[in-house]
C-alpha positions as CSV (number, residue, x, y, z in Angstrom):
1,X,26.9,90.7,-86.6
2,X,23.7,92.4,-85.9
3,X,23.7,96.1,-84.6
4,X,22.6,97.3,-81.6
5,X,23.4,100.4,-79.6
6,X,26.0,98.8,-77.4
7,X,28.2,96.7,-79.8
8,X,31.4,94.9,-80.3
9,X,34.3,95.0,-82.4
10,X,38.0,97.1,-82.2
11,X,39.8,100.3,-82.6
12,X,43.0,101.7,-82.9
13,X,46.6,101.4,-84.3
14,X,48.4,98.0,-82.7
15,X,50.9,97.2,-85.0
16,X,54.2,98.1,-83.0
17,X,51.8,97.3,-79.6
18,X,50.4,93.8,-81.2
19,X,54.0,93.0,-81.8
20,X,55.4,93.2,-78.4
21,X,52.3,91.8,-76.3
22,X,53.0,88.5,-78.6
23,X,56.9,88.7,-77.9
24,X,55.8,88.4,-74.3
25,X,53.8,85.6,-74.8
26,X,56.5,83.0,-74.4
27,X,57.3,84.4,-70.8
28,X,54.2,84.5,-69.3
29,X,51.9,81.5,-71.2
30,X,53.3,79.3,-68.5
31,X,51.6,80.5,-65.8
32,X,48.0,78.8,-65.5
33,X,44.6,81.0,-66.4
34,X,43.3,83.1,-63.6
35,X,39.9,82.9,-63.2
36,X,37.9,85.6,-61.0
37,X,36.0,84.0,-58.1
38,X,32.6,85.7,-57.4
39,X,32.2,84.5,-53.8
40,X,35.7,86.0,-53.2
41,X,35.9,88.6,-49.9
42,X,37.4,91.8,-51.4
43,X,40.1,94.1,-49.0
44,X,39.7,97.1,-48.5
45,X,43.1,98.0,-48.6
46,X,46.1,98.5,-50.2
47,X,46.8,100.3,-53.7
48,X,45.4,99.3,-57.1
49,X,46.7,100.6,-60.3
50,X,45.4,101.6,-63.4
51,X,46.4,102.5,-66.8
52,X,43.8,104.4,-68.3
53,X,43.5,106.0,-71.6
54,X,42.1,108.7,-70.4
55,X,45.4,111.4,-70.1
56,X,44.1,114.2,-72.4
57,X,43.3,117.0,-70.0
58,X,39.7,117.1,-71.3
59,X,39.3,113.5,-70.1
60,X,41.5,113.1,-67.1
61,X,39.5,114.2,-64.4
62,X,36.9,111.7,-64.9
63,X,39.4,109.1,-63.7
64,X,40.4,111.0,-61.1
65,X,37.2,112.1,-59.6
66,X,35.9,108.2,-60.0
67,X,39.4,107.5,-58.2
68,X,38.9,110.2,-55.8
69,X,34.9,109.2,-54.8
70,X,36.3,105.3,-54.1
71,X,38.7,106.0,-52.3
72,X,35.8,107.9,-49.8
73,X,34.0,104.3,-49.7
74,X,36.7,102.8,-48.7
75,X,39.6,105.2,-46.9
76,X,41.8,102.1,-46.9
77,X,42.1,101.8,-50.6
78,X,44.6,104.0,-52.8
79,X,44.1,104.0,-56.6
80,X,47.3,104.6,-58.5
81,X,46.3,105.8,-61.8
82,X,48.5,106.0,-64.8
83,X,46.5,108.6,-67.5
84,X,48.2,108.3,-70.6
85,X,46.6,109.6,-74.2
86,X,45.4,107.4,-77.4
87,X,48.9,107.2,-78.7
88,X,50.9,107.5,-76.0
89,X,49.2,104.2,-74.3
90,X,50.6,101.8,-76.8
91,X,53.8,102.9,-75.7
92,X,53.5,102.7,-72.0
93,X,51.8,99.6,-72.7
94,X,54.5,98.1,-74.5
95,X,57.1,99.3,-71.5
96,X,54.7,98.1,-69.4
97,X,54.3,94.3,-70.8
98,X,58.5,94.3,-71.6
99,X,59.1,95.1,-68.2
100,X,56.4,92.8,-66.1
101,X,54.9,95.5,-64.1
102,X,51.5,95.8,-65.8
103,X,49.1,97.6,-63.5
104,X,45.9,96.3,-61.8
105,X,44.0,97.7,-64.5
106,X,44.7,98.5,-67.7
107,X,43.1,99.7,-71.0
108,X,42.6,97.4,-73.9
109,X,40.8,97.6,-77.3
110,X,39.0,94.4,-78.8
111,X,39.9,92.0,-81.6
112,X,43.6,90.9,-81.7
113,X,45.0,93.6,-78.7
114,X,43.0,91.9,-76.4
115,X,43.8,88.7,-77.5
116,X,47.0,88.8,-76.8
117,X,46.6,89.8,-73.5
118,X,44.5,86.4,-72.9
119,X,46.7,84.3,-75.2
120,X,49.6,85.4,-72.8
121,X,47.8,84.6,-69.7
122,X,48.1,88.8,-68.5
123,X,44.0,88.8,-68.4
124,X,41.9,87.3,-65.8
125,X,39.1,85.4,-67.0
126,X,36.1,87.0,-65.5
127,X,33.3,85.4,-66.8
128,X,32.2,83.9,-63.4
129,X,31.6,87.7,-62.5
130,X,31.0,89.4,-65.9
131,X,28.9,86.7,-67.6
132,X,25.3,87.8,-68.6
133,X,23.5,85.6,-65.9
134,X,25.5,87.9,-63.8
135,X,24.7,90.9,-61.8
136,X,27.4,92.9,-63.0
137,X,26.7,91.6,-66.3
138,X,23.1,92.2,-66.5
139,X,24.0,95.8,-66.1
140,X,26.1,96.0,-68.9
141,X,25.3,95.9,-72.1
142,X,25.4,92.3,-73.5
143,X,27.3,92.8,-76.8
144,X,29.8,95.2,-75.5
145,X,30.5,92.7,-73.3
146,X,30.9,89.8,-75.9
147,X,33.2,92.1,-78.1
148,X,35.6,90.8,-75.3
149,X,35.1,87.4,-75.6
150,X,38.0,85.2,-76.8
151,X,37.6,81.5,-76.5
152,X,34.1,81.2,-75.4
153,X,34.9,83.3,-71.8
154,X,35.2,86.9,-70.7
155,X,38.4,88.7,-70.5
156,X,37.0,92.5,-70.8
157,X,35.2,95.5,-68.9
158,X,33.7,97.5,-71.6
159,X,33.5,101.0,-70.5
160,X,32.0,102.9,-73.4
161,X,30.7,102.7,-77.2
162,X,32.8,103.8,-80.0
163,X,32.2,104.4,-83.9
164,X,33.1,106.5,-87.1
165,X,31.2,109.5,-88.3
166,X,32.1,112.8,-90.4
167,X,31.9,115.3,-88.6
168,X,31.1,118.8,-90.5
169,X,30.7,122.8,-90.0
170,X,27.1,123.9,-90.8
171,X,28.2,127.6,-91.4
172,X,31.1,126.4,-93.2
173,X,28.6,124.3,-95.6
174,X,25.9,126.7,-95.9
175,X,28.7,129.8,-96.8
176,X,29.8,127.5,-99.7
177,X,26.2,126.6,-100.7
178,X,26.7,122.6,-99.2
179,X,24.3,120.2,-98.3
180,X,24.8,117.4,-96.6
181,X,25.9,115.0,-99.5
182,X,23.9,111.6,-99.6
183,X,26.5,109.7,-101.5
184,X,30.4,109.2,-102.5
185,X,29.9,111.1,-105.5
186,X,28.1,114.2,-103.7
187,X,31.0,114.2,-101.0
188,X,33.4,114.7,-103.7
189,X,31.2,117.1,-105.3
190,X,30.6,119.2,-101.7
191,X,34.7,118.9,-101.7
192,X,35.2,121.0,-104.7
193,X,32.4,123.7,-103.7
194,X,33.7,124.1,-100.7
195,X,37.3,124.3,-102.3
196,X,36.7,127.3,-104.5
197,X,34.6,129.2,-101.2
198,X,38.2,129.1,-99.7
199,X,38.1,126.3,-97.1
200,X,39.4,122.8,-96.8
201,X,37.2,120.6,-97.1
202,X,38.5,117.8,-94.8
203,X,41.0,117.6,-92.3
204,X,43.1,114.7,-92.6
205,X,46.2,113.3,-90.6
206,X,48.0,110.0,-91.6
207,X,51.5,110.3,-89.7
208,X,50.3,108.0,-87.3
209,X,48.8,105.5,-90.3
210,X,45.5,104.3,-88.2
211,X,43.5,107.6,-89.2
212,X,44.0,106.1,-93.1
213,X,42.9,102.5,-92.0
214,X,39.7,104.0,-90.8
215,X,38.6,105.4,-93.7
216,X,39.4,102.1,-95.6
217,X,37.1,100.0,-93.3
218,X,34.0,102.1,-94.0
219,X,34.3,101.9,-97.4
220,X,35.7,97.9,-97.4
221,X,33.0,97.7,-95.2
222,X,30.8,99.1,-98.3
223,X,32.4,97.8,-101.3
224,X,33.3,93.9,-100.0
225,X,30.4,91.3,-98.7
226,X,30.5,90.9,-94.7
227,X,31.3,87.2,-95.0
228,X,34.4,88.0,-97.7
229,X,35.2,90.5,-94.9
230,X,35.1,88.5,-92.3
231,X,36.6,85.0,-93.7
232,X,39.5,87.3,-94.6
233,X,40.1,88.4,-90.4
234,X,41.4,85.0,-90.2
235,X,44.6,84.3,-91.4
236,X,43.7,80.4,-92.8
237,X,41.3,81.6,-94.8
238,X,42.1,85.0,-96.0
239,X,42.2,85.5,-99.8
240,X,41.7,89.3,-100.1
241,X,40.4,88.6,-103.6
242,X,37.1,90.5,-103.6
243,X,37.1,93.0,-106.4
244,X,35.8,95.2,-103.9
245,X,39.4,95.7,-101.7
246,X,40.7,98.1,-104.8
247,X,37.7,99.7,-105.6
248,X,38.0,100.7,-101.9
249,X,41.4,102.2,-101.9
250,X,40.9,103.7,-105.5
251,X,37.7,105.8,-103.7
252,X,39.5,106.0,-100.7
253,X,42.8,107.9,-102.7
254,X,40.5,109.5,-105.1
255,X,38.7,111.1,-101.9
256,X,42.5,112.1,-100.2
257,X,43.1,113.8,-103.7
258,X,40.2,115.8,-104.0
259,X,39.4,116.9,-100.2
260,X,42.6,117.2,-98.0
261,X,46.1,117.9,-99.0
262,X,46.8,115.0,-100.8
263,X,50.4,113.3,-100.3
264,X,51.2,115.8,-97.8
265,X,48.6,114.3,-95.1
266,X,51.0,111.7,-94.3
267,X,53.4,114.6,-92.5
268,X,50.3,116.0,-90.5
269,X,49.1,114.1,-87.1
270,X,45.7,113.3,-86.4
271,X,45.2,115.5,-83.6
272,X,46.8,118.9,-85.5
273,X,43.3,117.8,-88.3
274,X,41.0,117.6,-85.1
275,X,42.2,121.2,-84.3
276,X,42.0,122.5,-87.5
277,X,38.3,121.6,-87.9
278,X,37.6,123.1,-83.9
279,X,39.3,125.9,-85.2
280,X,37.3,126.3,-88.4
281,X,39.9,125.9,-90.7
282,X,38.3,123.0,-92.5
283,X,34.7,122.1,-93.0
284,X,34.7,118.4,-91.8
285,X,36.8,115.5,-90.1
286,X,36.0,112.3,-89.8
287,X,36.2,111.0,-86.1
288,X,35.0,109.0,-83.4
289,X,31.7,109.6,-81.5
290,X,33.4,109.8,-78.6
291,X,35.3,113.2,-79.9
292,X,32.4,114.9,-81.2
293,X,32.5,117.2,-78.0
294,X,36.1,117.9,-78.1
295,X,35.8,119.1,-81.9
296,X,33.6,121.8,-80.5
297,X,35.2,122.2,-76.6
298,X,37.5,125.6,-76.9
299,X,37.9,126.3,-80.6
300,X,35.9,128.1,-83.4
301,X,33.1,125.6,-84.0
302,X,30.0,125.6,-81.7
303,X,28.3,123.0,-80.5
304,X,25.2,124.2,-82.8
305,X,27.3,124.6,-85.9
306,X,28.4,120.9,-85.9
307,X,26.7,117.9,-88.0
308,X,27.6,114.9,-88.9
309,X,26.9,112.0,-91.2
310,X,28.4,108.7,-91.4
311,X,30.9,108.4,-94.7
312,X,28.4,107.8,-97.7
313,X,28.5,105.1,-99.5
314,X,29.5,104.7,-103.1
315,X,28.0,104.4,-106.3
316,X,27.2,100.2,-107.0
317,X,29.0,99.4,-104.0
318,X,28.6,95.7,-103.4
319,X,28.8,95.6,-99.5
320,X,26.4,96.7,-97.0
321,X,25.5,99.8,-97.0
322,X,24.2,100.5,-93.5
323,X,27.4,98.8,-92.0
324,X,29.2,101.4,-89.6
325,X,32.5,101.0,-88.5
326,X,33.2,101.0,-84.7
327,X,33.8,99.0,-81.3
328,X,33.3,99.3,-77.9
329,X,36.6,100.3,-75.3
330,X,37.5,98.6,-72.1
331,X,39.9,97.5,-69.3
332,X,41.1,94.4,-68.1
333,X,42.7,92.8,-64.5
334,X,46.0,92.0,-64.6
335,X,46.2,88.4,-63.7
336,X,49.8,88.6,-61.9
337,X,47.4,91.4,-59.0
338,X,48.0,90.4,-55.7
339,X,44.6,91.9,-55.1
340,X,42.0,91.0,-58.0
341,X,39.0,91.5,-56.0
342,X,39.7,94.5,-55.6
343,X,40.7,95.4,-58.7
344,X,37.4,94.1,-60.3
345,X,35.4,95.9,-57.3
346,X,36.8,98.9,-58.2
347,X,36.3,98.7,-62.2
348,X,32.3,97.4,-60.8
349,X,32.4,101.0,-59.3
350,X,33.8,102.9,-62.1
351,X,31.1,101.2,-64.7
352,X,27.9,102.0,-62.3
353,X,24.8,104.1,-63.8
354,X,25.3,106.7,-62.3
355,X,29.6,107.1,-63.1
356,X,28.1,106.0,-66.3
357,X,26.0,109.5,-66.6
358,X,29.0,111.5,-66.0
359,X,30.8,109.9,-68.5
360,X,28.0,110.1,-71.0
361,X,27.6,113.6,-70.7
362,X,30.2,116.9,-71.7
363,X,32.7,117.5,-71.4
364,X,33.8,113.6,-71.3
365,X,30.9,112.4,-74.3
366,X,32.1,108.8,-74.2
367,X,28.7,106.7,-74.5
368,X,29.0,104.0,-71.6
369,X,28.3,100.9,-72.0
370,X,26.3,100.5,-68.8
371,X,22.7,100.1,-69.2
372,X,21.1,103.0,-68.1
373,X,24.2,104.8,-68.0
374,X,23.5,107.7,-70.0
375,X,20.8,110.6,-69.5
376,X,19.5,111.9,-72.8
377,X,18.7,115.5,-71.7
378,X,22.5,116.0,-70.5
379,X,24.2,114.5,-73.6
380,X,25.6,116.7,-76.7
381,X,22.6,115.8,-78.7
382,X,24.8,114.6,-81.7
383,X,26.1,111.8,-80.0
384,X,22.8,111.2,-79.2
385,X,22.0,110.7,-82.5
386,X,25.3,109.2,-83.3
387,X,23.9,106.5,-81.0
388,X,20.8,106.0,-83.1
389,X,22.7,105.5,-86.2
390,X,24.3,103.0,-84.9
391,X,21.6,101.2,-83.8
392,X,20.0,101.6,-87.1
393,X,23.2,99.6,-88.2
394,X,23.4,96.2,-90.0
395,X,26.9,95.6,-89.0
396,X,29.9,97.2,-87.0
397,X,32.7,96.9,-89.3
398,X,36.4,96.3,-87.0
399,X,38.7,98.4,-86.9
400,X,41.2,96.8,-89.7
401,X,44.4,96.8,-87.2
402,X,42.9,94.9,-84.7
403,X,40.6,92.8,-86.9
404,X,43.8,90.9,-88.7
405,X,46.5,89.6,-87.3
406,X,49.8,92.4,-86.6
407,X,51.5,91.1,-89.7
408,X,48.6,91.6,-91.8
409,X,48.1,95.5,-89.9
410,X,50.9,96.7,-90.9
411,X,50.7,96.1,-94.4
412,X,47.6,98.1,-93.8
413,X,49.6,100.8,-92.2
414,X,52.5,101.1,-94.9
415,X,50.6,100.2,-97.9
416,X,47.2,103.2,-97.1
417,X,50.7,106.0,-96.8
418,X,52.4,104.3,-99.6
419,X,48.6,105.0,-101.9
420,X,48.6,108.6,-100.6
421,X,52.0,109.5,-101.2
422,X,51.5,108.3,-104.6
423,X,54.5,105.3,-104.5
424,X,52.1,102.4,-105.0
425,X,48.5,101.8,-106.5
426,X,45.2,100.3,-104.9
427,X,46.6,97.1,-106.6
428,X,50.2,97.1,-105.3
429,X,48.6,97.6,-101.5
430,X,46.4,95.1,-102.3
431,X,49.1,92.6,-102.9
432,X,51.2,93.4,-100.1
433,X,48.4,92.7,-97.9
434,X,47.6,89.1,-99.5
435,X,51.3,88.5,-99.0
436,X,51.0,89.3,-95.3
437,X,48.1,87.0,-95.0
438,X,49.8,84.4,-96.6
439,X,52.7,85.0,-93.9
440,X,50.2,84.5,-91.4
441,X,48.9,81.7,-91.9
């Protein structure tokens, strides 16, 4: 996949999620396909819902002022929104699905959590309306559009960009005599320096098992060939064979050891290690673009002490090394609305330039997917640069929970807190993984 600043691809944790959606597929795959109808008249009234994932405080008003500014245009309209966090959506998602009362509109990542929506007819299939001969779709960016695609049509609204960087504390660095390492080897070295000078040298929460998986798709991402990569995402022709899959997770434990608290990272939550490095307790984190101005929002680290670097790459590594691992996030129309126009005028509404703007710029910093959406001179300039790298990028590796099939995830999941709490090696995860693919098939 080439690189561009608007790509495709996955995110976060579906195991549990993935699960359910495809236990719900037997109820609902009856029903035929919806398709959206561009000629259709829309009605300007009624209520449409939406499940964001959008519930942190920082984040929530940009809903709600988007919600608030439609419901202006149109005074016969109400929008319902349902704000619920990165975690805590899975969950209402899953209650949501079990109980047939998905809203309107509701959040989705790519690769296998969308699909399931589709493959249990809960998507509409707005291609007619979304395509890029479209007018809608010519103001999106093409490939963040096609990270939705399933089937050869066009089940998702991408709303903004996402991808992985390490993020780091310049004074933190410079007080333990750091720079900026280059490699594998001179992160691992910067991890010790910045050891003895008193500091953490990474923040790092597993309890909730996806922060782990990220880390692993960099450096698979590094250390195995795309094509290996990718012929492994499908479960008839995964091997997981590569040599490259251990080396991985032996760099990936080795860097645990050596630059967060080891075995006892799997007891700590991924948003406790994004507070510790706002509040200058550790000198980096790795995270998502689209958290770069919440690391430095209300805590200890200012905006002009914060860097960032994407996760070096190893010694001999036989992947690529200008991959980047990331994905675009988006919504999708219920097909069971009673009023899809609507629905889809509204989500036309919320992805316009000038929405896109505010959503580009602090305190939201999520990089919209809508051409033109973003002004340069109002964005945190490292996520303007984040952007760059990823352009600059051969390839965005998938998140690994959404790239393989739930089975395959959660071997993911168990075996990465299995290697950190010391209880299996790089080549006991490794197996468990091939014996989840071979379940899959």
């Amino acid at each position: 996949m080439k690189a561009n600043p608007f790509l495709s691809t996955t995110s976060l944790g579906s195991i549990a999620a993935a699960a359910f959606v495809i236990g719900s597929v037997a109820a609902a795959s009856g029903a035929e396909p919806v398709v959206a109808d561009p000629n259709a008249t829309v009605d300007y009234s009624g209520t449409v819902s939406v499940l964001t994932k959008f519930g942190l405080q920082q984040l929530s008003p940009f809903f709600v002022d988007a919600a608030r500014d439609y419901e202006k245009l149109h005074p016969g309209v109400k929008v319902d929104l349902i704000q619920e966090s990165d975690d805590s959506v899975k969950g209402k998602t899953k209650a949501l699905v079990a109980s047939n009362s998905l809203p309107d509109v509701y959040f989705t990542w790519t690769g296998s959590w969308g699909e399931n929506f589709v493959r249990g007819n809960r998507a509409v299939d707005l291609t007619p309306v979304i395509g890029p001969d479209t007018e809608w779709g010519k103001s999106l960016a093409t490939a963040a559009v096609s990270a939705f695609q399933y089937n050869g049509k066009l089940y998702g609204i991408p709303l903004y960009l996402d991808a992985k960087f390490m993020g780091y504390n310049e004074s933190l660095f410079e007080k333990a005599g750091v720079a900026e390492p280059k490699s594998f080897e001179e992160l691992l070295g910067a991890c010790a320096a910045l050891k003895k000078s008193g500091v953490t040298p990474i923040s790092f929460g597993n309890k909730e098992g996806w922060p782990g998986v990220h880390y692993a798709g960099q450096l698979l991402a590094y250390n195995v060939p795309q094509a290996t990569l990718e012929k492994d995402f499908i479960p008839a022709t995964a091997e997981f064979a590569d040599p490259g899959y251990v080396a991985s997770l032996t760099q990936f434990k080795q860097l645990i050891d050596e630059c967060s608290n080891g075995s006892g990272t799997n007891g700590s939550s991924y948003a406790s290690a994004l507070q510790q490095f706002s509040n200058g307790k550790s000198a980096m984190y790795y995270q998502e673009i689209i958290e770069f101005d919440q690391s430095t929002a209300d805590g200890a680290l200012k905006r002009e002490d914060f860097g960032f670097f994407k996760l070096p790459v190893p010694k001999d590594a036989k992947g690529d090394p200008k991959a980047v691992e990331g994905a675009p996030e988006g919504y999708m129309i219920n097909a069971a609305s009673k009023n899809i126009p609507l629905a889809i005028d509204f989500m036309r509404f919320v992805t316009s330039a000038e929405n896109g703007k505010v959503l580009s710029a602090p305190p939201y910093g999520q990089p919209s997917a809508t051409v033109g959406g973003y002004s340069v001179d109002a964005m945190n300039p490292a996520v303007v640069d984040g952007l760059k790298v990823i352009a600059d990028a051969s390839y965005l590796m998938p998140w690994l929970d959404t790239a393989n099939p739930p089975r395959v995830a959660a071997a993911w999941f168990s075996g990465l807190q299995a290697l950190i709490g010391g209880s299996m090696t790089p080549e006991e995860v490794m197996e468990r993984v091939k014996e989840a693919a071979t379940s899959s098939k």
